[in-house]
C-alpha positions as CSV (number, residue, x, y, z in Angstrom):
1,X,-20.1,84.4,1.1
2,X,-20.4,81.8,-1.7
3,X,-22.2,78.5,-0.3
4,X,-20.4,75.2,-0.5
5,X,-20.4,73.1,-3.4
6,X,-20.2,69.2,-3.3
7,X,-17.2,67.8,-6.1
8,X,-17.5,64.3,-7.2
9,X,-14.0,64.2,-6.2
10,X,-15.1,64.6,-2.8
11,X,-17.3,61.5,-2.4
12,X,-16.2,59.2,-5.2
13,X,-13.0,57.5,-3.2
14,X,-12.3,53.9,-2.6
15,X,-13.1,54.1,1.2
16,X,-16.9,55.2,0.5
17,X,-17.4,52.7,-2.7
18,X,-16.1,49.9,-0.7
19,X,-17.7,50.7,2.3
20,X,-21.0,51.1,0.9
21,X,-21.4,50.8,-3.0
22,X,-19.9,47.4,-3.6
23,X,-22.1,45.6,-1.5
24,X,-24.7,47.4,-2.2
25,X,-24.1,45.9,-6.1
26,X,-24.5,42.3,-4.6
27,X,-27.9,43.4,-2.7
28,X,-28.9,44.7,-6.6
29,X,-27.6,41.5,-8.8
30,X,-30.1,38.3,-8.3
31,X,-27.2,36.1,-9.1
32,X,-25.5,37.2,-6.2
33,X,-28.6,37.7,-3.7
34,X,-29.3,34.1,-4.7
35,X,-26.1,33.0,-3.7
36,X,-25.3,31.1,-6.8
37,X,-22.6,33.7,-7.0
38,X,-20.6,33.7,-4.0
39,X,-17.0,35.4,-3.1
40,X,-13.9,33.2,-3.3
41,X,-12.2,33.1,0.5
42,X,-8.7,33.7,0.8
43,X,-8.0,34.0,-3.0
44,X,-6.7,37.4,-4.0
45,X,-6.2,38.5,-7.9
46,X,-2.2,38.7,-8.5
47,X,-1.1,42.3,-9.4
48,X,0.5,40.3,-12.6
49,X,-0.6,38.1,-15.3
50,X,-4.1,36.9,-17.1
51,X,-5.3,34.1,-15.3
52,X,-5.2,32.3,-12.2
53,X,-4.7,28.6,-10.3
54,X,-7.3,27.8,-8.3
55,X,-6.3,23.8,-6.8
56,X,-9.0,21.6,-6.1
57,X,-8.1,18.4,-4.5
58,X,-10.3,15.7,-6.4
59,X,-12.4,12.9,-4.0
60,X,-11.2,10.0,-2.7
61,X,-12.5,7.0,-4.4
62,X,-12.1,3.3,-3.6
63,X,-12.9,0.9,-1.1
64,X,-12.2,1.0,2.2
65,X,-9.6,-2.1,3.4
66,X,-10.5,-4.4,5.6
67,X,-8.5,-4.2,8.9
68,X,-6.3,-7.8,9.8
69,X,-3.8,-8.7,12.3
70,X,-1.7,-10.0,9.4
71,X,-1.5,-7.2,7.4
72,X,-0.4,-3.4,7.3
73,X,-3.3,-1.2,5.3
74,X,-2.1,0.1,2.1
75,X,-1.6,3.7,1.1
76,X,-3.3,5.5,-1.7
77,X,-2.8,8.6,-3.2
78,X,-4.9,11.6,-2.8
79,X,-4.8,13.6,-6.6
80,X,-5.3,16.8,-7.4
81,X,-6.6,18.7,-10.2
82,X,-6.5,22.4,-11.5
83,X,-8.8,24.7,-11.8
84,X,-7.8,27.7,-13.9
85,X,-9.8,30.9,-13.8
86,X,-9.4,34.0,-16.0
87,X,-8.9,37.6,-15.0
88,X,-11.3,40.1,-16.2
89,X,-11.2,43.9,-16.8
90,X,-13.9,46.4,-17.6
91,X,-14.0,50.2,-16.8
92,X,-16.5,53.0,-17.9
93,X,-16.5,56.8,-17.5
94,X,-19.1,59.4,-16.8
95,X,-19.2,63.4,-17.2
96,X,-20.9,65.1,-13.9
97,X,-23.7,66.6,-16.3
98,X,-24.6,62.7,-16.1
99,X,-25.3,62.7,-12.3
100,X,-26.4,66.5,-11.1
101,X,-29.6,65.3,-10.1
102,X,-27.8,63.1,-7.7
103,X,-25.2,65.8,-6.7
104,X,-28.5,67.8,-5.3
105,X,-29.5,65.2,-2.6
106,X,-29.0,65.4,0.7
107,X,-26.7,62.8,0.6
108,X,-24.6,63.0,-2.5
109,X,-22.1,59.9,-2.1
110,X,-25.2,57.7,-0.8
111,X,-26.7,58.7,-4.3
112,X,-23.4,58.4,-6.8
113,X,-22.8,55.0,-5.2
114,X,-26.0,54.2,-5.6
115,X,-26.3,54.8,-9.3
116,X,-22.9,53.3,-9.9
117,X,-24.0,50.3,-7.7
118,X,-26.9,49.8,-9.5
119,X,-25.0,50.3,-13.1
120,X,-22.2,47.9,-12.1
121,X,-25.1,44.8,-10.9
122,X,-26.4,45.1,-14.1
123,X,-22.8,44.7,-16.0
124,X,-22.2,42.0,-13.5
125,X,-25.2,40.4,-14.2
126,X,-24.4,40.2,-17.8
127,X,-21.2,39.3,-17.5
128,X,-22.6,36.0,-15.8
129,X,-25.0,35.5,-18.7
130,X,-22.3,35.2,-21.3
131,X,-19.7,33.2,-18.8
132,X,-22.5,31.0,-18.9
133,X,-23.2,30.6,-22.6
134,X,-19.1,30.4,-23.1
135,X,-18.6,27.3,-20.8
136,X,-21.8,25.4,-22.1
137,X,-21.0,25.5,-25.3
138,X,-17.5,23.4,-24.3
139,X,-18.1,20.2,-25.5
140,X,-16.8,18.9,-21.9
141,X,-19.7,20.3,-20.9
142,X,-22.4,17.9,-22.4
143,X,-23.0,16.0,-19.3
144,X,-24.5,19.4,-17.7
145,X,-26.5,20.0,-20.4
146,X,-30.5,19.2,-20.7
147,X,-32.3,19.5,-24.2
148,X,-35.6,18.9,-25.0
149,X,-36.3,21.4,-27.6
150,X,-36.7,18.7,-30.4
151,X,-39.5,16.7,-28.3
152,X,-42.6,15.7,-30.5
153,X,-45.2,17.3,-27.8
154,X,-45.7,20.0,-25.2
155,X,-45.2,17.4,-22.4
156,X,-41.7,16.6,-23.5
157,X,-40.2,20.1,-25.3
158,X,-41.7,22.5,-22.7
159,X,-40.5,23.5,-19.5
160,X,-42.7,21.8,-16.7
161,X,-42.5,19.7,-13.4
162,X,-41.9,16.2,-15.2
163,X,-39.1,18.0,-17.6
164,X,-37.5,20.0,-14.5
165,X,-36.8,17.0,-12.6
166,X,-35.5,15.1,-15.5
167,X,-33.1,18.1,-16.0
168,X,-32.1,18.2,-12.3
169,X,-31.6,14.3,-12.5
170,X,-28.3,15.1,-14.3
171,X,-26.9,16.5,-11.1
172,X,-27.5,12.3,-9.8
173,X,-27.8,12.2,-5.7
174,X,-26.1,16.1,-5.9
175,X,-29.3,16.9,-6.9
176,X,-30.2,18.1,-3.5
177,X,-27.7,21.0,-4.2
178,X,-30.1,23.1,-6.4
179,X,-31.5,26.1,-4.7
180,X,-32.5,28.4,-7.8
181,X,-33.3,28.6,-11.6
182,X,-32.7,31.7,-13.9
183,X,-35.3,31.8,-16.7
184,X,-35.7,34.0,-19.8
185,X,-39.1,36.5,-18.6
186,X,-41.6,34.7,-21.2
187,X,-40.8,31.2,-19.2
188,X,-41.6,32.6,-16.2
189,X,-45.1,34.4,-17.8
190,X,-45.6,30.3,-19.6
191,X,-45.2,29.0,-15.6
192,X,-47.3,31.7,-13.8
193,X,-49.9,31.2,-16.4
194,X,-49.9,27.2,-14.9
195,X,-50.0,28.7,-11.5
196,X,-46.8,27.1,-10.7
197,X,-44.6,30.0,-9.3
198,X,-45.2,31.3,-5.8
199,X,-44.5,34.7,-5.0
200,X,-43.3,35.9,-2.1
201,X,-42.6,39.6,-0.7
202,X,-38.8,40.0,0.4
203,X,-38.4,41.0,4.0
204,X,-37.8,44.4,3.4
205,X,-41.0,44.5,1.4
206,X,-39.4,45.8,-1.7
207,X,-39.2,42.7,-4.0
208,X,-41.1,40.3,-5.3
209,X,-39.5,37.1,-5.0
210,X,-40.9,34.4,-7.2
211,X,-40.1,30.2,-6.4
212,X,-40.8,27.3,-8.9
213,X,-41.2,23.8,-7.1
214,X,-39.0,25.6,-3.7
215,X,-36.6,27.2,-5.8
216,X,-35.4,30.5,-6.0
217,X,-36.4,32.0,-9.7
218,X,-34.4,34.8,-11.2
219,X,-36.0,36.1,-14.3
220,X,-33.1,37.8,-17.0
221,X,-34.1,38.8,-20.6
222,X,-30.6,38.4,-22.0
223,X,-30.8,34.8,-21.5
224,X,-30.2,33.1,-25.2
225,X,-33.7,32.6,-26.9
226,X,-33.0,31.2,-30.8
227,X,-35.9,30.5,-32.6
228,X,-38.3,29.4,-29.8
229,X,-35.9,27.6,-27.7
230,X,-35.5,28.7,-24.5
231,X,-31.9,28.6,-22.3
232,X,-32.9,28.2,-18.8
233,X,-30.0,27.4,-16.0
234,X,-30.8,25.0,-12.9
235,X,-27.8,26.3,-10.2
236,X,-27.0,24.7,-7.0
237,X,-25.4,27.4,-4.4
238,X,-21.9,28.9,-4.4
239,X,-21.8,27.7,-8.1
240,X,-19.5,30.5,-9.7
241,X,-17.0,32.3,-7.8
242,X,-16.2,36.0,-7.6
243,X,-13.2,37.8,-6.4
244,X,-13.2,41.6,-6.5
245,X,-9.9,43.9,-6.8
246,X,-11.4,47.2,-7.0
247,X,-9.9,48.7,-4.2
248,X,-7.3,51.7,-4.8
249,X,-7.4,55.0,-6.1
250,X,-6.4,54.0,-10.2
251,X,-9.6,52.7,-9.5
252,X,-11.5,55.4,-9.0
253,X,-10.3,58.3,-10.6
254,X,-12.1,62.2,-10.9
255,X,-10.6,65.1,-13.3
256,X,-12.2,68.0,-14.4
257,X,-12.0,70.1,-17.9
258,X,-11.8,73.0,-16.8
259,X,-12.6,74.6,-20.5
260,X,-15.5,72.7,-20.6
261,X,-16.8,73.1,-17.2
262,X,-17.2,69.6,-16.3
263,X,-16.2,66.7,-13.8
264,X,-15.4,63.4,-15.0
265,X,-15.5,60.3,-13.1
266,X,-13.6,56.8,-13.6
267,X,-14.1,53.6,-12.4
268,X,-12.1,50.3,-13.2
269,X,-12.9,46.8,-12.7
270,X,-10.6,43.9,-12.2
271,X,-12.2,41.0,-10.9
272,X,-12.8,37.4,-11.3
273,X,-15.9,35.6,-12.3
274,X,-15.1,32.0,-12.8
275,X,-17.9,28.5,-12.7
276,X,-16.1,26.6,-10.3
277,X,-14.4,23.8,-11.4
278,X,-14.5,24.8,-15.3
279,X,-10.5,26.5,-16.0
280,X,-10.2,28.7,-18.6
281,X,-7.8,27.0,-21.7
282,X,-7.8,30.8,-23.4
283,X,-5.3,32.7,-24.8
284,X,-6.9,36.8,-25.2
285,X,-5.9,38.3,-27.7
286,X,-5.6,41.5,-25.9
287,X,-4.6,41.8,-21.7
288,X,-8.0,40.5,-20.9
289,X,-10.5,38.1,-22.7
290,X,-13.0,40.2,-24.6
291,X,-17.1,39.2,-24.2
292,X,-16.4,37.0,-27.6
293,X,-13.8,35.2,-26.1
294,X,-15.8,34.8,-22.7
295,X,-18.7,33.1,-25.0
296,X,-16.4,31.0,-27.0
297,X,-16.7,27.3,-25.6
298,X,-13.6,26.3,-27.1
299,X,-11.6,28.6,-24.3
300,X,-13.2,26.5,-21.7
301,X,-12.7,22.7,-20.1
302,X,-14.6,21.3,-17.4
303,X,-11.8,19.0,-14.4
304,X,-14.6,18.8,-11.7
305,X,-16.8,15.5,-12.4
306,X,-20.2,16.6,-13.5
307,X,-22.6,16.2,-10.8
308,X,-20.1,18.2,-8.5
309,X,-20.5,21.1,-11.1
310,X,-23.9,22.5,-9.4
311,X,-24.8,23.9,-12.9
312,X,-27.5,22.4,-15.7
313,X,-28.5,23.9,-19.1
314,X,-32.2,23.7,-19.8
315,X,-33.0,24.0,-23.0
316,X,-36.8,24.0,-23.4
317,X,-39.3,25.2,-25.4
318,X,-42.8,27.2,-24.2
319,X,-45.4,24.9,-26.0
């Protein structure tokens, strides 16, 4: 009697991704461990349309009145402003010759969703990289933004403590708000080298975890380096939002050739990954924005004032 064989079909189904493989993507992504990424409550993506409103109501400003036994207080208007985010869409597609050392484990949907989970962190994680570089390039953004790349000396175009606190000074009295810095790998080697980062060994013992001046440091390579300058990004928590749709079958989809012998596997992303208080002024060209568009600073406005944007730009040099 032939032994039983395990499909993909029979462990890649929205119940087991959901269950187990999206969140284990957010336990892979530093961005989302960090909690600079955070999800959205209460805010679902429509089943229609390109983008999204996301209200804010703005603070209340003024004086407070003096109380008299002559006169009624006056009334003044709370206002609103609107935040717009986009909707995103990626997708990718994999041939079961791609994942038959996985399929031999003893537990083959632990292992598929953990190779998708890992895949789809890394994706993530670059999709934050270029929303990043798309709504600092918005000239809205300028007040955000931290440049000393053109300094005359090491002490004024490099990244160090005197530099890092001028570039968290943008943020004013919301400095407080900053909880970690993501940094090209050669900044963090320039900062280790000065004994300034502290490492520490995550609680299950299998990460590193490295902290500049109390703050949580994320190290990413496809940060922007041009010609010796470095992008570094100072984030408060909860910065950028996230709201995930993935959760039908269309999503995740199996067939199989049968001429060619092989099982194919689908997965579909529709999600949102928005810097909170930033909308999105784009029209794509296409149903979603495309990575160019995403990068392109002229699809993006800031409507939060700039200190409650828990987001700075370092540009820096390493010498």
């Amino acid at each position: 009697m032939a032994s039983a064989v395990t499909k993909v079909s029979d462990v890649l189904v929205p119940d087991i991704w959901n269950g187990y493989g999206a969140q284990r993507s957010v336990e892979l992504s530093a961005f989302w461990r960090s909690g600079i990424v955070a999800a959205v409550q209460g805010l679902e993506i429509p089943t229609g349309g390109a983008t999204i409103n996301m209200p804010l109501f703005n603070a209340l400003t003024g004086t407070a009145q003096r109380l008299s036994d002559s006169a009624a207080l006056e009334t003044k208007k709370i206002t609103a402003s609107k935040d717009v985010a986009v909707i995103q869409l990626l997708g990718d597609s994999w041939s079961t010759n791609d994942l038959a050392g996985a399929l031999s484990g003893a537990d083959p949907a632990k292992a598929i969703a953990d190779l998708l989970a890992e895949y789809w962190a890394i994706q993530m994680q670059s999709q934050v990289v270029s929303l990043l570089k798309g709504v600092f390039s918005a000239a809205s953004m300028s007040a955000n933004v931290s440049d000393i790349s053109a300094g005359g000396s090491e002490a004024v175009r490099a990244f160090n403590q005197n530099t890092f606190i001028d570039a968290s000074q943008k943020l004013g009295d919301a400095k407080g708000r900053v909880t970690a810095i993501a940094m090209h790998s050669a900044t963090e080697a320039y900062l280790a080298k000065q004994q300034m980062i502290v490492y520490e060994t995550s609680a299950d013992k299998s990460d590193r975890v490295g902290r500049y001046m109390g703050k949580t440091v994320i190290v990413d390579d496809a940060l922007p380096v041009d010609t010796g300058t470095y992008t570094s990004y100072i984030f408060g928590s909860n910065a950028i939002g996230f709201v995930d749709s993935m959760v039908g079958e269309a999503d995740l989809e199996t067939d199989r050739d049968i001429l060619a012998g092989e099982n194919v596997m689908t997965m579909r992303r529709r999600f949102i990954l928005h810097v909170m208080g930033c909308k999105w002024k784009g029209s794509p060209v296409g149903i979603a924005p495309t990575t160019a568009e995403i990068e392109t600073g002229t699809n993006w406005e800031r409507v939060y004032d700039s200190k409650n944007i828990p987001i700075i730009q370092f540009k820096h040099k390493l010498a």
